[in-house]
Residue frames as a rotation matrix with the C-alpha (Angstrom) as fourth column:
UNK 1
0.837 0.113 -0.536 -13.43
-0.411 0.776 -0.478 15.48
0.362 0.620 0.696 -5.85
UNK 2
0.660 -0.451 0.601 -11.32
-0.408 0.457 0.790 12.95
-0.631 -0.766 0.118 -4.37
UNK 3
0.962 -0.196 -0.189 -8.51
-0.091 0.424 -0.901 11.75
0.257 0.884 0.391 -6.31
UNK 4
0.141 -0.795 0.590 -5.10
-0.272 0.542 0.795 9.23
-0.952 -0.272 -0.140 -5.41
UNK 5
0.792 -0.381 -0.478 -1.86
-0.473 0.113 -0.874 8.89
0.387 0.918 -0.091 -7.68
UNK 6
0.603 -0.565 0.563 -0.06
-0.111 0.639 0.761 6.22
-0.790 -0.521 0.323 -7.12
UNK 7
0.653 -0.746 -0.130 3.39
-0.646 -0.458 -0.611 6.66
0.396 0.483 -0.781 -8.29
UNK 8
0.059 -0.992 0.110 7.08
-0.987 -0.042 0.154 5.21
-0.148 -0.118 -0.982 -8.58
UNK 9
0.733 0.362 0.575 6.12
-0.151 0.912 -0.381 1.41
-0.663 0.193 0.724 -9.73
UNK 10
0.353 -0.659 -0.664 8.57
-0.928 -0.340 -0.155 0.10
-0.124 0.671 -0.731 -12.08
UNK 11
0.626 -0.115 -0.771 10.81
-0.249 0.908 -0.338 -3.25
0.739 0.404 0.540 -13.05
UNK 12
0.159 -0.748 0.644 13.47
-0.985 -0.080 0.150 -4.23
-0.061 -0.658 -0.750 -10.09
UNK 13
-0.158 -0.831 -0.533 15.20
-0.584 0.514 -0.628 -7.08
0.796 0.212 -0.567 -9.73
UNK 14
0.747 0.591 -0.304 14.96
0.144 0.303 0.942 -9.24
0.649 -0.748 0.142 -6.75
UNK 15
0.029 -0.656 -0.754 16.48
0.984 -0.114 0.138 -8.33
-0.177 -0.746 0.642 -3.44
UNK 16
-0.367 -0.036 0.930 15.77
0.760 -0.587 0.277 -5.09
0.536 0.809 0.243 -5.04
UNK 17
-0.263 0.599 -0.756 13.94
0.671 -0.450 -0.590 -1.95
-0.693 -0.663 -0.284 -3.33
UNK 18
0.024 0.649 0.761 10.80
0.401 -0.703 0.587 0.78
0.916 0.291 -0.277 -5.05
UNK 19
-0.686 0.494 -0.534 9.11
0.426 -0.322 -0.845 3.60
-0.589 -0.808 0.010 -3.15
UNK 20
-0.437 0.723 0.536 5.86
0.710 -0.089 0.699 4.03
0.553 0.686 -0.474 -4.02
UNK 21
-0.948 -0.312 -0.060 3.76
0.318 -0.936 -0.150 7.30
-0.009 -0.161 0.987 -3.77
UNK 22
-0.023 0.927 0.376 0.11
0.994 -0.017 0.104 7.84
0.103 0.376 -0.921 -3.27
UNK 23
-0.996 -0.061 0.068 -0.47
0.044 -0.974 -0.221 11.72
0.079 -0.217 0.973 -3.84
UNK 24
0.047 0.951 0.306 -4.21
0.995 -0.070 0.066 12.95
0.084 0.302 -0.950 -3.01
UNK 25
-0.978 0.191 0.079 -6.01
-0.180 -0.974 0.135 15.99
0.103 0.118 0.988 -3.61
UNK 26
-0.332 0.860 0.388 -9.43
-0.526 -0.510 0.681 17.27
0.783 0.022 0.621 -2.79
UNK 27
0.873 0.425 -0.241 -8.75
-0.032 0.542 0.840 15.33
0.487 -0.725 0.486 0.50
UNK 28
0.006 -0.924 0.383 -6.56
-0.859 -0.201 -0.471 15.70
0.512 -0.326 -0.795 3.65
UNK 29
0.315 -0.133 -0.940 -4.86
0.127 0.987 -0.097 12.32
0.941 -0.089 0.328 4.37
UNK 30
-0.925 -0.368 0.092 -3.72
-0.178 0.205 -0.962 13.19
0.335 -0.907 -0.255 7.80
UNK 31
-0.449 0.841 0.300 -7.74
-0.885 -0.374 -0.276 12.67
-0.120 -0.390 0.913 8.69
UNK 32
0.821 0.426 -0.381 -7.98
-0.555 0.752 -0.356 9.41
0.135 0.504 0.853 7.04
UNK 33
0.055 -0.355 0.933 -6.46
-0.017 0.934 0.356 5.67
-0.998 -0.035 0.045 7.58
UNK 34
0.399 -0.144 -0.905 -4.78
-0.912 -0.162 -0.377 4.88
-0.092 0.976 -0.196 4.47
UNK 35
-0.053 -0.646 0.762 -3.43
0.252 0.729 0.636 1.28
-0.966 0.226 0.123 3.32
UNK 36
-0.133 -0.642 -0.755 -1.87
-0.921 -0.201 0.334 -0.14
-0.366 0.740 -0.565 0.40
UNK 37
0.220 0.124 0.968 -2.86
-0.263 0.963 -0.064 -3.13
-0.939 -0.240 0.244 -1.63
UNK 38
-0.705 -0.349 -0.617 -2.05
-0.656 -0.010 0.755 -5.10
-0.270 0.937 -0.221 -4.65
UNK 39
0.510 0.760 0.403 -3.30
-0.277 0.589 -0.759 -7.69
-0.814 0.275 0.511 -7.12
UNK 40
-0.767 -0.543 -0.341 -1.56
-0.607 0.440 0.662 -10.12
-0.210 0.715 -0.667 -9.06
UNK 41
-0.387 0.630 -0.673 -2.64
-0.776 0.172 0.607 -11.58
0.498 0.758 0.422 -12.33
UNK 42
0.045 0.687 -0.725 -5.47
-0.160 0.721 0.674 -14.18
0.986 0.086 0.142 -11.04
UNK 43
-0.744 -0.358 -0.564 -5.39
0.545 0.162 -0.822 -13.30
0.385 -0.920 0.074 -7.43
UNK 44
0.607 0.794 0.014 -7.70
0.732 -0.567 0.377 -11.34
0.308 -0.219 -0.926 -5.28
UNK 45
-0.017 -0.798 0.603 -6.54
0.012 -0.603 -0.798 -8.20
1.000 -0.006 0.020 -4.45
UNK 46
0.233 -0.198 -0.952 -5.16
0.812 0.578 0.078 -8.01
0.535 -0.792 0.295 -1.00
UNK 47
0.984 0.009 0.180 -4.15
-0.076 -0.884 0.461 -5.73
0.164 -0.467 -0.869 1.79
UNK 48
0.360 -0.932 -0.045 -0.16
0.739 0.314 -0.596 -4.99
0.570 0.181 0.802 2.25
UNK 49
-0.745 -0.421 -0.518 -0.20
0.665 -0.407 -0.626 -2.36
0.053 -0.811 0.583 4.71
UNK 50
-0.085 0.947 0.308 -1.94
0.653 -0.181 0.736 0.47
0.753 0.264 -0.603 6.68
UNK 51
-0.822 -0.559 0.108 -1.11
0.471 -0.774 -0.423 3.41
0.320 -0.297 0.900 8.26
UNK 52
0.384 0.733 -0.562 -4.26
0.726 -0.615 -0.307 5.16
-0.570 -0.290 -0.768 11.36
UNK 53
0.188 -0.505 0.842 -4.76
0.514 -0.680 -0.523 8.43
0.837 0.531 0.131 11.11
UNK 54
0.939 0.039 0.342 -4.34
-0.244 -0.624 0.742 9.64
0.242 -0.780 -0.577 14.57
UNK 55
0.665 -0.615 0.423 -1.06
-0.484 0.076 0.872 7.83
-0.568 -0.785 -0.247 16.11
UNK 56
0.307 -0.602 -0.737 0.34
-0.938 -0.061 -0.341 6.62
0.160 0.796 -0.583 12.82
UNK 57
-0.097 -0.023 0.995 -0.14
-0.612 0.790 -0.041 3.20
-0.785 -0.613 -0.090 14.06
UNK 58
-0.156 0.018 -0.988 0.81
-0.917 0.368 0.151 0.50
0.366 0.930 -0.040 11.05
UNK 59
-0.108 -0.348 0.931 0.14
-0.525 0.816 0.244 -2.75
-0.844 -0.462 -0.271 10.00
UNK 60
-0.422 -0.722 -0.548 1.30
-0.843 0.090 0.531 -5.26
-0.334 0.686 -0.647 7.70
UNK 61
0.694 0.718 -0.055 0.53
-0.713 0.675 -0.188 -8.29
-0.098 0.169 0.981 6.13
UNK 62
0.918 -0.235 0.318 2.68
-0.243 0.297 0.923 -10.95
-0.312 -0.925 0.216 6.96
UNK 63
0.643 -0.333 0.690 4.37
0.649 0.716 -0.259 -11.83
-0.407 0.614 0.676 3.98
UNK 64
0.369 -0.584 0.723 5.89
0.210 -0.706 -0.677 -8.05
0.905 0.402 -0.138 3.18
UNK 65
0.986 0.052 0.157 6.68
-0.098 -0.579 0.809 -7.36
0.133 -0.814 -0.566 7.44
UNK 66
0.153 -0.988 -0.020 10.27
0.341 0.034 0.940 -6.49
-0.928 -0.150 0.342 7.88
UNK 67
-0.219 -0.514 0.829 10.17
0.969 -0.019 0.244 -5.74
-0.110 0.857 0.503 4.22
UNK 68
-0.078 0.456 0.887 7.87
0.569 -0.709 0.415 -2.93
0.818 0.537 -0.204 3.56
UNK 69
-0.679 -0.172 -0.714 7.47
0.731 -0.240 -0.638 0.31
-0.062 -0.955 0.289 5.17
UNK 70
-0.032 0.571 0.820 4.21
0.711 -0.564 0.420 2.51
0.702 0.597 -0.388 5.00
UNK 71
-0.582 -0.520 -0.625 4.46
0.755 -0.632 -0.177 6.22
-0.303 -0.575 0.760 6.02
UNK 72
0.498 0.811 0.307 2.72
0.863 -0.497 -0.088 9.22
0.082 0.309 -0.948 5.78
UNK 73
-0.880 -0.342 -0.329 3.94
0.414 -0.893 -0.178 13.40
-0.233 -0.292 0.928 5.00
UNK 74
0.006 0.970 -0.242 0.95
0.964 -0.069 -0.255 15.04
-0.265 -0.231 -0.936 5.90
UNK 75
-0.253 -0.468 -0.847 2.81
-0.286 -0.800 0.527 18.66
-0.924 0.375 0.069 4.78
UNK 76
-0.755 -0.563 -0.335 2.74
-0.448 0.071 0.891 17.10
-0.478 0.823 -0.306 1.28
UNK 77
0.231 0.969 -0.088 -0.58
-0.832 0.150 -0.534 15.14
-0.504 0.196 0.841 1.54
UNK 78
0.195 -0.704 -0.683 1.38
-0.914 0.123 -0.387 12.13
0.357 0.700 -0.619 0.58
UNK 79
0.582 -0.301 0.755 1.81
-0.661 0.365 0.655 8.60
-0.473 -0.881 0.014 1.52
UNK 80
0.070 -0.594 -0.801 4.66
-0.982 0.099 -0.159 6.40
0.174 0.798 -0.576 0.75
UNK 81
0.722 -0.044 0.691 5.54
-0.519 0.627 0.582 2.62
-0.458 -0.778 0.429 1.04
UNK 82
0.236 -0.931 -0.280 8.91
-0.899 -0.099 -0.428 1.86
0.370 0.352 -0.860 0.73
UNK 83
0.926 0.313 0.213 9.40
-0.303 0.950 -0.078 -1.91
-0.226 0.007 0.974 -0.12
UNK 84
-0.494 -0.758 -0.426 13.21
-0.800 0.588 -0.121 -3.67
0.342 0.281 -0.897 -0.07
UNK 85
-0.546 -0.273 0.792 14.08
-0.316 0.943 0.107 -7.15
-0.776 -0.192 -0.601 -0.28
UNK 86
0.102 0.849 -0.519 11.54
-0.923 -0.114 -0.367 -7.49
-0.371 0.516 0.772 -3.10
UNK 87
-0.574 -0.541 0.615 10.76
-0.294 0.837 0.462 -10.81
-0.764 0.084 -0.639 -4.03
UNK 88
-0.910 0.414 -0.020 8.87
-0.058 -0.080 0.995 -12.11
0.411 0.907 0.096 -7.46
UNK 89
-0.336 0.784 -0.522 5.88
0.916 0.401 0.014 -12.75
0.221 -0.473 -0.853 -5.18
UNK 90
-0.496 -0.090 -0.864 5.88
0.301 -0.951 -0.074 -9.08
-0.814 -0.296 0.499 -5.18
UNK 91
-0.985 -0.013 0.174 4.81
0.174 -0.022 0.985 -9.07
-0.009 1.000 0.024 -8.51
UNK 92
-0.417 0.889 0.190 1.48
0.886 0.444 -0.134 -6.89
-0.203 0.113 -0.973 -9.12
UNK 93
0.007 0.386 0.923 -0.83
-0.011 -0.922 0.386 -3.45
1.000 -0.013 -0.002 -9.52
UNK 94
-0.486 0.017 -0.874 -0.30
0.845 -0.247 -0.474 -1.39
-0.224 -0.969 0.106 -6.00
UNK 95
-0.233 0.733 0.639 -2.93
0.451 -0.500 0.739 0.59
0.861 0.461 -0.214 -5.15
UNK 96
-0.956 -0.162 -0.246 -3.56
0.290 -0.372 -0.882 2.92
0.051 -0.914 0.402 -2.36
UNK 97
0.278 0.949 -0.147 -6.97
0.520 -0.020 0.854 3.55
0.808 -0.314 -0.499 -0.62
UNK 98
-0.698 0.066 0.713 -8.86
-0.604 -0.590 -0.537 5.71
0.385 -0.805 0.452 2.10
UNK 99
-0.778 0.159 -0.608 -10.42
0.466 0.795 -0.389 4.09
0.421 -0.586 -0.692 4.85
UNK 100
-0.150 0.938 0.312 -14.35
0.175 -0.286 0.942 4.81
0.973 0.196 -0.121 4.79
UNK 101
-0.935 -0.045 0.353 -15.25
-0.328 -0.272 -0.905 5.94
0.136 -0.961 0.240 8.34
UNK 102
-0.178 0.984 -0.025 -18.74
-0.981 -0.180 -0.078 4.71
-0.081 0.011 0.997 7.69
UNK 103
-0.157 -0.243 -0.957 -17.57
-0.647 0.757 -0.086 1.28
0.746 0.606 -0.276 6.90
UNK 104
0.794 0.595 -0.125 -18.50
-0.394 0.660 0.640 -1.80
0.463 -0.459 0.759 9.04
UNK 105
0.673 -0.628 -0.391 -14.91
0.730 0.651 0.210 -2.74
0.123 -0.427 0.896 9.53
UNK 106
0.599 -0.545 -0.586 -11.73
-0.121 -0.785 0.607 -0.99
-0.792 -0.293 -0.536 11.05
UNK 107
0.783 -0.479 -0.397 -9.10
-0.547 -0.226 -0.806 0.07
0.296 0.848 -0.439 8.65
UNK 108
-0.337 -0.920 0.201 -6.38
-0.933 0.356 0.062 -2.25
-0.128 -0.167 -0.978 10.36
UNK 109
0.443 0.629 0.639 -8.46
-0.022 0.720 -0.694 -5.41
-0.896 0.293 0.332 8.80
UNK 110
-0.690 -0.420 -0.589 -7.32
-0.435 -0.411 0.802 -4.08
-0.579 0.809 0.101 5.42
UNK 111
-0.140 0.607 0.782 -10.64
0.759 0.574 -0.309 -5.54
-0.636 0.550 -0.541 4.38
UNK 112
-0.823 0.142 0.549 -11.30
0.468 -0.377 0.799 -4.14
0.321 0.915 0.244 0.48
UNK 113
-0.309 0.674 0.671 -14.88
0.614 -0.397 0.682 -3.12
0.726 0.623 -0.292 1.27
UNK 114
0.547 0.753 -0.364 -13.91
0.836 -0.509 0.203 -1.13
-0.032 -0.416 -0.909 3.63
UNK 115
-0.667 -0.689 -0.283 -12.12
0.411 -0.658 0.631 1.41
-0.621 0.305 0.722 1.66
UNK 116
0.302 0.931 -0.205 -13.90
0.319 -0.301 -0.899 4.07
-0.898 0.206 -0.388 -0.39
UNK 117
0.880 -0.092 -0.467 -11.97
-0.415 -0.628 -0.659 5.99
-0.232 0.773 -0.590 -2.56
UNK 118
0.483 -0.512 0.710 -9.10
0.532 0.816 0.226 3.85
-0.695 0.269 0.667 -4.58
UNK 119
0.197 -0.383 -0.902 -6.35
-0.424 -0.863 0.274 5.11
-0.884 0.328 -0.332 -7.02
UNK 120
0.561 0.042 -0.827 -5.61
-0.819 -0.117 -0.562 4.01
-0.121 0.992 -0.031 -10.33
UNK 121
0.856 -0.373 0.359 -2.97
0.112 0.811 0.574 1.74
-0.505 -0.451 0.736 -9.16
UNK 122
0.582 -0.579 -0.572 0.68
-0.804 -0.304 -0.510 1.30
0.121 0.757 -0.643 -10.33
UNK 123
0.816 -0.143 -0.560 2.65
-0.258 0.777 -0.574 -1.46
0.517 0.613 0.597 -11.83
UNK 124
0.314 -0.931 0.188 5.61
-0.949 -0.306 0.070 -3.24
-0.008 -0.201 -0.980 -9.76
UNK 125
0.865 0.053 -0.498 7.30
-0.198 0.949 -0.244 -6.22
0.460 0.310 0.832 -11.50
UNK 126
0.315 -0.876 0.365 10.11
-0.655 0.077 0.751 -8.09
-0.687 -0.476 -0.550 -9.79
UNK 127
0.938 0.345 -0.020 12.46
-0.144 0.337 -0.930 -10.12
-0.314 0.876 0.366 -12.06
UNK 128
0.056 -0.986 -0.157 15.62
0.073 -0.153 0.986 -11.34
-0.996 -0.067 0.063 -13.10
C-alpha cells in the first residue's frame, strides 16, 4: 500500500521560509519522479516542482524558481521542498505526488493526470 505524508505546512509571514516533507512508505522514491503541487481556494491545482528519478534533474514552475527548492533523501525515503521568500501568492494545500510510469505524459510537464498516487496534502498560509 502506497502511502505520502506531507509534512511541515504552517502560518509564515512573508519573505518568510517552510520546509515541507513528503514521507512514503510501501514505496521506494528513489525509483519514482516525484513533484510537488498546490491549490488555492478557487484555483486549479498546479504543479510547483519536480524532482527525475535517475539524475535528480528538477524543475520548477516559474513563479516559485529561485524561490523553492525540491530535493530528495533516498536513505530516508523522503522528499523535501524548501520554499523562502514566500509570498501571499503562496497561499494553499501542498501536496506531493508519484509520477505514473504508465502515464501518457513525462513527469517534468507536472501535468496532474499524470501522477498516480497523491498525499493528503498540507496547509501553507503566508500572511502578515
Amino acid at each position: 500500500q502506497v502511502q505520502l505524508v506531507e509534512s511541515g505546512g504552517g502560518l509564515v509571514k512573508p519573505g518568510g521560509s517552510l520546509r515541507l516533507s513528503c514521507a512514503a512508505s510501501g514505496v521506494p522514491l528513489r525509483y519514482s519522479a516525484v513533484g510537488w503541487f498546490r491549490q488555492a481556494p478557487g484555483k486549479e491545482r498546479e504543479g510547483v516542482a519536480c524532482i527525475s528519478s535517475n539524475d535528480g534533474n528538477t524543475v520548477y514552475e516559474d513563479s516559485v524558481k529561485g524561490r523553492f527548492t525540491i530535493s530528495r533523501d533516498n536513505a530516508k525515503n523522503t522528499v523535501y521542498l524548501q520554499m523562502n521568500n514566500l509570498k501571499p501568492e503562496d497561499t494553499a494545500i501542498y501536496y506531493c505526488a508519484l509520477h505514473d510510469p504508465y502515464s501518457a505524459g513525462f513527469y517534468y510537464t507536472m501535468e496532474v493526470g499524470d501522477f498516480g498516487s497523491w498525499g493528503q496534502g498540507t496547509q501553507v498560509t503566508v500572511s502578515s
